[in-house]
C-alpha positions in Angstrom: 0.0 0.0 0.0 1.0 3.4 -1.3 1.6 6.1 1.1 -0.6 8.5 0.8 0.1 12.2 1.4 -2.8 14.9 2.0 -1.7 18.3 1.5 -2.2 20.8 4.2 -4.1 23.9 3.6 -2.8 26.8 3.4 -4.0 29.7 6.2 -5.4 32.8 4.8 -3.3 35.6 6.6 -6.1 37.7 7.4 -9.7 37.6 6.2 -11.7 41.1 6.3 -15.4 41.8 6.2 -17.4 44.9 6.9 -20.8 45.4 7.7 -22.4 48.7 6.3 -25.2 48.9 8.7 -23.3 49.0 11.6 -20.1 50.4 10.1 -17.5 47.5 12.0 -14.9 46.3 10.1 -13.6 43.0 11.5 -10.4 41.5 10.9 -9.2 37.8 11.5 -6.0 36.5 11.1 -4.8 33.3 10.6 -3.9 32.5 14.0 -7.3 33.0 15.3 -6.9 36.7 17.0 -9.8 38.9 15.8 -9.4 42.8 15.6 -12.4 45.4 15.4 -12.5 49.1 13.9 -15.7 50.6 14.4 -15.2 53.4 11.4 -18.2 55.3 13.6 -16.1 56.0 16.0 -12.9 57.7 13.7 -13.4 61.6 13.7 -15.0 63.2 10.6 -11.8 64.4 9.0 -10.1 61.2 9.2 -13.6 59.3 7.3 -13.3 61.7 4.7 -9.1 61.0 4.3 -10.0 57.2 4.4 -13.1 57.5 1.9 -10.8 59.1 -0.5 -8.0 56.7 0.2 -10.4 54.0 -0.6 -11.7 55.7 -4.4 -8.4 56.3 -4.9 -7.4 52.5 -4.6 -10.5 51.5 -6.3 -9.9 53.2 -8.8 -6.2 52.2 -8.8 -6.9 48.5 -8.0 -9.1 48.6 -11.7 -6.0 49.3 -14.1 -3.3 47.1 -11.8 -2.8 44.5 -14.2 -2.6 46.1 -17.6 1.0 46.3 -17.6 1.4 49.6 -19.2 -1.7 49.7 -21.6 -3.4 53.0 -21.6 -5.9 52.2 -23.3 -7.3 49.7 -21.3 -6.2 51.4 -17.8 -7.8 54.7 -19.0 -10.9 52.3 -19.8 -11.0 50.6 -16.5 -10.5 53.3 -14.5 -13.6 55.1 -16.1 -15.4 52.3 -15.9 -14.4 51.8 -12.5 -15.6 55.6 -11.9 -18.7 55.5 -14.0 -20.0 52.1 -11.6 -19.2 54.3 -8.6 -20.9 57.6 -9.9 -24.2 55.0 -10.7 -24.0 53.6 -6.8 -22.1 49.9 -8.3 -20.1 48.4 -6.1 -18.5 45.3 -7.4 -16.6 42.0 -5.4 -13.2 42.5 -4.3 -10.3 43.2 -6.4 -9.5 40.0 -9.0 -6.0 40.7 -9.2 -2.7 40.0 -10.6 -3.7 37.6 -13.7 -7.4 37.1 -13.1 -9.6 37.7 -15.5 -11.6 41.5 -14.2 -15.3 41.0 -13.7 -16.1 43.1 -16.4 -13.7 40.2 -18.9 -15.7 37.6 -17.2 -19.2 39.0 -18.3 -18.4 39.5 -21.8 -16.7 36.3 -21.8 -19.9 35.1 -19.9 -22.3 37.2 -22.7 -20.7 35.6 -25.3 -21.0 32.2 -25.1 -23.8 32.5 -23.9 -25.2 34.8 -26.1 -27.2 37.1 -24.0 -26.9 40.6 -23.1 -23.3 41.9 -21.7 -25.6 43.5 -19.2 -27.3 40.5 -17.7 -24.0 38.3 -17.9 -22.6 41.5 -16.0 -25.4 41.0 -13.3 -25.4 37.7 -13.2 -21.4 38.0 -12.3 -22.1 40.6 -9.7 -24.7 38.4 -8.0 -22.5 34.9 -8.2 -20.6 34.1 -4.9 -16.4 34.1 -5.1 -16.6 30.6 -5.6 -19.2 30.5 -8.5 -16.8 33.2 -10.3 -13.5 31.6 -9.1 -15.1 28.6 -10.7 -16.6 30.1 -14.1 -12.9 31.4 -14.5 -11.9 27.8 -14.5 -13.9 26.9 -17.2 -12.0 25.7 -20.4 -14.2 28.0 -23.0 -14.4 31.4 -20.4 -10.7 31.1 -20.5 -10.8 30.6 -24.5 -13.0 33.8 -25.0 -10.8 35.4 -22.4 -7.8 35.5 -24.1 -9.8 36.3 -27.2 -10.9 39.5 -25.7 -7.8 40.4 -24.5 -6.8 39.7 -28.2 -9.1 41.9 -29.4 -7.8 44.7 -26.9 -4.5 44.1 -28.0 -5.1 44.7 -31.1 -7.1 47.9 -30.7 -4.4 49.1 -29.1 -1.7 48.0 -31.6 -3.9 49.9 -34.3 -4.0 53.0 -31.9 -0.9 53.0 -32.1 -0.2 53.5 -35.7 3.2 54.8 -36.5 4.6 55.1 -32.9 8.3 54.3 -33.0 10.5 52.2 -30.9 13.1 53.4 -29.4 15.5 50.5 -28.5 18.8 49.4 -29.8 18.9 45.4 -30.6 
């Protein structure tokens, strides 16, 4: 008989969660200690520094990954803005080289075949999980990297004439 080896999972370092009715954030690390911020109970000029702290990072955290695209960080952040200006508040961050909600949803739209802006709802309403797990399907990824494609080569045509400057 084989041995068999179950690997251990790995600890989250700190999970976060906030409730909006009561304004309590709660943090819990991964070594069971729980910390509380009641954000009712940081003076008025401080709420307005963090508030714009977090628009600033929300806006930031929506062009991360573009690696030096314009384009497509001048697109995200508006988008970003616009869904903030129209009360939207999206899931956390996707980060590094996760597919953005808004890549999912047209990925989601197109195959599909239904609106971008039920597939965009429907995205917004699915749990982590669901989405962590629609990424992993075989034809999201596909469509995916054929939007991105696409992007890439809007932006190439955008480009037009632009020179590089490099010496090979």
């Amino acid at each position: 008989m084989a041995d068999v080896q179950v690997a251990e999972k790995k600890v989250r370092f700190c999970a976060k969660e906030y409730d909006l009715d009561t304004g309590l954030v709660e943090f819990e690390f991964g070594n069971g200690k729980k910390l509380e911020c009641d954000s009712n109970k940081i003076p008025e000029e401080t709420r307005k520094q963090l508030m714009l702290h977090g628009v600033s990072q929300k806006v930031g955290d929506s062009f991360a990954g573009v690696k030096g695209n314009f384009i497509e960080g001048i697109g995200n952040a508006q988008a970003t803005i616009d869904q903030l200006y129209a009360g939207i508040w999206l899931a956390d961050r996707e980060g590094d080289a996760r597919p953005r909600l808004a890549e999912l949803a047209e990925a989601i739209a197109r195959i599909k075949q239904v609106p971008l802006e039920a597939a965009t709802k429907a995205v917004e309403a699915g749990t982590d999980e669901q989405r962590k797990a629609w990424r992993g399907n075989a034809k999201v990824k596909a469509v995916i990297a054929q939007v991105r494609a696409e992007k890439a080569a809007k932006a190439l045509e955008e480009a037009g004439e632009q020179t590089l400057d490099i010496t090979v």
